[in-house]
Each structure stands twice: as structure tokens, then as C-alpha cells.
matplotlib code that plots the C-alpha trace (Angstrom):
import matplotlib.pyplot as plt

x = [-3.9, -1.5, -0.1, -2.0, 0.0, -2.4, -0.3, 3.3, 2.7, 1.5, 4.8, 6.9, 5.1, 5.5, 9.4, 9.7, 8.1, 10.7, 13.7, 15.8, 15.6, 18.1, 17.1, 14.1, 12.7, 11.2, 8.7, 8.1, 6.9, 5.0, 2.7, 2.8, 0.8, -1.0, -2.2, -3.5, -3.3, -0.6, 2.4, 2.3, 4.5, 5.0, 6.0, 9.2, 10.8, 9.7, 10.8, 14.5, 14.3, 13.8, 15.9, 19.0, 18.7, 18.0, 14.9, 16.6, 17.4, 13.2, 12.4, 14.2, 12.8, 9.7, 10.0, 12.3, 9.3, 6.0, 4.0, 4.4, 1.8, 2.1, -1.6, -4.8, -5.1, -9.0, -11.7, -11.1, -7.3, -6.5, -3.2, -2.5, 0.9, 3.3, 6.4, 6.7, 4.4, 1.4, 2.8, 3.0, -0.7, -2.2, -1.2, 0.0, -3.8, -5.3, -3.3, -4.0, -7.8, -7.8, -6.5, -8.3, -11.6, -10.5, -9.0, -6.2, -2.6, -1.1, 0.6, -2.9, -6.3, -9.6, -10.5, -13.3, -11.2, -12.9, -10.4, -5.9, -4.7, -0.8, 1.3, 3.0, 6.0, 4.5, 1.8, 2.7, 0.1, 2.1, 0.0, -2.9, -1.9, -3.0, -3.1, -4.9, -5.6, -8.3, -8.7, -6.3, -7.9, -6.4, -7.9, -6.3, -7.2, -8.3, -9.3, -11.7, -14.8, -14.0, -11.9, -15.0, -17.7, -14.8, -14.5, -18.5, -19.1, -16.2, -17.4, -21.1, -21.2, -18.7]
y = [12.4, 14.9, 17.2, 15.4, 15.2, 11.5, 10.4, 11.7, 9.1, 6.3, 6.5, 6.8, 4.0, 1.6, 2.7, 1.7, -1.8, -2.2, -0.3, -3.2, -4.9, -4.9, -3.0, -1.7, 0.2, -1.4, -3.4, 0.2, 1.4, -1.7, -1.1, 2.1, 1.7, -1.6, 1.2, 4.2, 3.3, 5.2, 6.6, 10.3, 12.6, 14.2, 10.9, 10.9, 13.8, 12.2, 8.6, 10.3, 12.0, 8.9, 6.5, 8.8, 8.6, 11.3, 12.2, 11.3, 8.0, 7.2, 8.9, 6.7, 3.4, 4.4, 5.4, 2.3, 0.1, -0.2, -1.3, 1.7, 4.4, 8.3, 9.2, 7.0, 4.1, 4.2, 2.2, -0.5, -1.3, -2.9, -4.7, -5.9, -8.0, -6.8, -9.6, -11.7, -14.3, -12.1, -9.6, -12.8, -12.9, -9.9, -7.8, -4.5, -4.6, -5.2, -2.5, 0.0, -0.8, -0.2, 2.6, 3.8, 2.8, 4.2, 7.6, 7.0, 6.0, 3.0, 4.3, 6.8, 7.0, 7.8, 11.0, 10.0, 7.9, 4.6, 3.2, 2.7, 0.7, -0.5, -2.6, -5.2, -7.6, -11.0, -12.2, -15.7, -16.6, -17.1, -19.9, -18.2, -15.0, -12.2, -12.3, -9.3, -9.3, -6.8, -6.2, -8.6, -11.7, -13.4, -13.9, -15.2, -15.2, -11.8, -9.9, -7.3, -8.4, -10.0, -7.2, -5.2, -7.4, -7.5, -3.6, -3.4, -5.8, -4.3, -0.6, -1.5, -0.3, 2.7]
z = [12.8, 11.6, 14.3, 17.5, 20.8, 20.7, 17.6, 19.0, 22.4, 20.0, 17.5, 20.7, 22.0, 19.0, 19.0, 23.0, 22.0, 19.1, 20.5, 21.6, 18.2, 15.3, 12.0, 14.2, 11.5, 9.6, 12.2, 13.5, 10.1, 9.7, 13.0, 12.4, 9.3, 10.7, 13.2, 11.3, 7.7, 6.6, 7.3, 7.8, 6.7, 10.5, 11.7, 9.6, 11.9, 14.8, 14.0, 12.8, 16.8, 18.6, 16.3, 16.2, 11.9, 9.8, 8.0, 4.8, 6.4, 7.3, 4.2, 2.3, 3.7, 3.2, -0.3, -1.2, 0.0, -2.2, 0.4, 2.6, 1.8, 3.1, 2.3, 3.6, 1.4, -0.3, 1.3, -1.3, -2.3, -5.4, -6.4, -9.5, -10.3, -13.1, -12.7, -15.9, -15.7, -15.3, -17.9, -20.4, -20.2, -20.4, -16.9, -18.3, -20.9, -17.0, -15.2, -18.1, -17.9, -14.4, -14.5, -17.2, -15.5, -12.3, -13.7, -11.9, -11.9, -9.8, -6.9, -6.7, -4.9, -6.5, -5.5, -3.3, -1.3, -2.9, -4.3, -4.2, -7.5, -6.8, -8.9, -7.2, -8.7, -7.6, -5.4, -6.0, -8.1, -11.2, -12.9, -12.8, -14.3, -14.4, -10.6, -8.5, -5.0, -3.9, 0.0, 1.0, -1.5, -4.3, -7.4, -10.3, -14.6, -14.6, -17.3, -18.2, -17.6, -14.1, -13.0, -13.3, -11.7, -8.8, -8.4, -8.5, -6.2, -3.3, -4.4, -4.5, -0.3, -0.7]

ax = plt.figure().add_subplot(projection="3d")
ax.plot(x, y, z, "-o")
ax.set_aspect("equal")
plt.show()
């Protein structure tokens, strides 16, 4: 992706679609990374050209927002929640078993491109805390155990 004349004409094609839109940014991001995965770092330049912002300005929006990533996501993503219902039942033990399991950090990607762990601040699933959602599906009451068999069962292909 990075540096292709293909990639320049897509971007300035999602910006002509959103152009004419207040705060147009944002939904630009968003297909942007709908479209190839992530958002890469070449983009930001190009996005500051055609918006009339600064790359500080891009930079910023996508940094401020966690669900914007700047590196392909792994073939498996897991997110687990950290807001305060989860953490009152066991969500930070989770996260750090996760990570220790992965060998990773949330925010990072297994080496091998397997697997992204993020932390999230609520996926609406307060009641059944510890809440995860892994590839897009809820589950809710994890621990341990079903964290694992979850992880195995989404990895077992990859």
C-alpha cells in the first residue's frame, strides 16, 4: 500500500465523496480504514493536502481516536473492555492474561500478524462483565479459561 500511485487516487477519491460534508474527517478516516485496514502513515500528508489542515491536525485525530489503527490490524482482533463495570469483575486480571498469553501489549500485534489485543472503555455489555468482543462478536463473563478456548478456536485457521 505504502507509496502506490493506486492508493493516492483511492484517498482522493474517498475525500471527493466526503468533501461537501461538515467535520469531513472523520468519515474519511473511517472508509479509509473500512477500505484497507489501516491507516497509513503516507496518507496523513496526503489527507492534510487535499483537506487544507496540517499534518499535525490528521495526526492528531487519528491518535485521539482508539479505534483508528496505523499498522494492519492481525488476522484476529481482540477487544477487551476496561470501563468500571468490567474492571469490578475481574477485567484488568483478563487484560493482563491476554497479554501475557499473547506476549503482547494492548494497542500491539502479535508478531506473526495473528493477533491485535485493544482495550476499549465499554462495549455495552456491562452486566455481563468482563465483556470482550473478538472479530466483531460479543461475548460476555469471561475469564481465563473461556478467553482461551475463544482465542484457540479464532487462531486454530491462522
Amino acid at each position: 500500500m505504502p507509496g502506490s500511485p493506486a492508493l493516492a487516487e483511492r484517498v482522493r477519491a474517498v475525500v471527493a465523496a466526503h468533501r461537501d460534508e461538515r467535520g469531513a474527517l472523520l468519515p474519511i478516516l473511517h472508509d479509509i480504514q473500512g477500505e484497507f485496514g489501516y491507516i497509513d502513515r503516507e496518507v496523513v500528508g496526503l489527507l492534510a493536502a487535499e483537506l487544507n489542515l496540517s499534518r499535525a491536525e490528521v495526526h492528531g485525530v487519528i491518535s485521539f481516536y482508539a479505534d483508528f489503527r496505523t499498522e494492519p490490524a492481525g488476522r484476529t482482533r481482540l477487544r477487551l473492555c476496561r470501563a468500571e463495570a468490567c474492571q469490578s469483575v475481574g477485567a484488568e486480571d483478563l487484560l493482563a492474561h491476554a497479554q501475557q498469553v499473547l506476549g503482547i501489549k494492548a494497542g500491539q500485534t502479535t508478531p506473526d500478524g495473528s493477533v491485535s489485543l485493544d482495550e476499549v472503555f465499554c462495549l455495552g455489555n456491562c452486566a455481563l462483565g468482563p465483556a470482550g468482543q473478538l472479530n466483531g462478536r460479543l461475548h460476555g463473563r469471561l475469564d481465563r479459561a473461556r478467553l482461551d478456548d475463544l482465542l484457540a478456536t479464532e487462531t486454530a485457521g491462522s
